[in-house]
N, C-alpha and C positions, 0 to 999 in steps of 0.2 A: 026965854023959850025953853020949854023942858027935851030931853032927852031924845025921848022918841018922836018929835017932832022933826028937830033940826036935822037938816041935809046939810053936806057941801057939796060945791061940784069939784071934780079930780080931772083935770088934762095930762094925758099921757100924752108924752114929746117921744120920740118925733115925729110919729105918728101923728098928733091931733085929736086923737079920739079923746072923747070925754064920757063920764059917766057921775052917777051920784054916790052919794056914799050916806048913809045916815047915819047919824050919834050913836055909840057904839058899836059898829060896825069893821071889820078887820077889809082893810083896803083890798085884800084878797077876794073875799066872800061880795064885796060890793062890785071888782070888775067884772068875778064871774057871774052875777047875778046880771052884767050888761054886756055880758059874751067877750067880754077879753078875757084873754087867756095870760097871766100873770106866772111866768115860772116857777115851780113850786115843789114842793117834793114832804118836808117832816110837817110843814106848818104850825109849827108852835115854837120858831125862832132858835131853832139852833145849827141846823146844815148851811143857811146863807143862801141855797137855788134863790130864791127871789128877790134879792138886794139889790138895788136899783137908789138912785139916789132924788132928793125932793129939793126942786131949784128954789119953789117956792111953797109956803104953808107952815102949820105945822100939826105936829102926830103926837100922838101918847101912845104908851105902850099895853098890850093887857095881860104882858108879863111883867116881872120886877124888874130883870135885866135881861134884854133880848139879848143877841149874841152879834155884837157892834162893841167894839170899843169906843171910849171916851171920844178919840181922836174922830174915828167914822163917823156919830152921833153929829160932832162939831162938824165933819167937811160935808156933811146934808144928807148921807147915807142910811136908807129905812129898809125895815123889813117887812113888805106889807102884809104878808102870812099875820103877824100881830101886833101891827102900827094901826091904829085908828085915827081917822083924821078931825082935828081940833079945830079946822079952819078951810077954808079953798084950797085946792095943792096944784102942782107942777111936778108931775114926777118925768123923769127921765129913764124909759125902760125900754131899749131898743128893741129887747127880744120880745114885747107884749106881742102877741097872736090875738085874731079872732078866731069865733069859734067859728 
């Protein structure tokens, strides 16, 4: 399947709400394109406002090194300001808002 094609879908816990996200797309730009509102502030992965952790899935980044240590990468914690999702996700983001 190429690029611009592929969707995943995203479940925001504990909420419930879901949304899509397509290939290439920053998990940020995809919820608020489906009106959640994901905490945010520099968006390009260095202040941390929107760190939330992924129970399941997985992200690539569309920086080199977001601002996560090794450890946080490992215990499932994303930044979705510029985490794009690779696959279905589970994110865990208490403070998501809609708009």
């Amino acid at each position: 399947m190429n690029e611009t094609t592929e969707i995943f879908r995203i479940l925001i816990e504990p909420q419930g709400w879901r949304f899509a996200a397509h290939a290439g797309q920053s998990l940020l730009q995809a919820a608020l394109a489906a009106g959640i509102v994901l905490p945010s502030s520099c968006r390009n992965g260095t202040c941390r406002t929107c760190i939330c952790v992924m129970q399941v899935g997985s992200v690539r980044y569309g920086i080199e090194w977001p601002g996560l240590s090794r450890e946080e990468k490992g215990e499932g914690y994303v930044l979705p300001c510029v985490a794009i999702a690779e696959s279905d996700l589970v994110l865990h983001a208490p403070a998501a808002a809609k708009i």
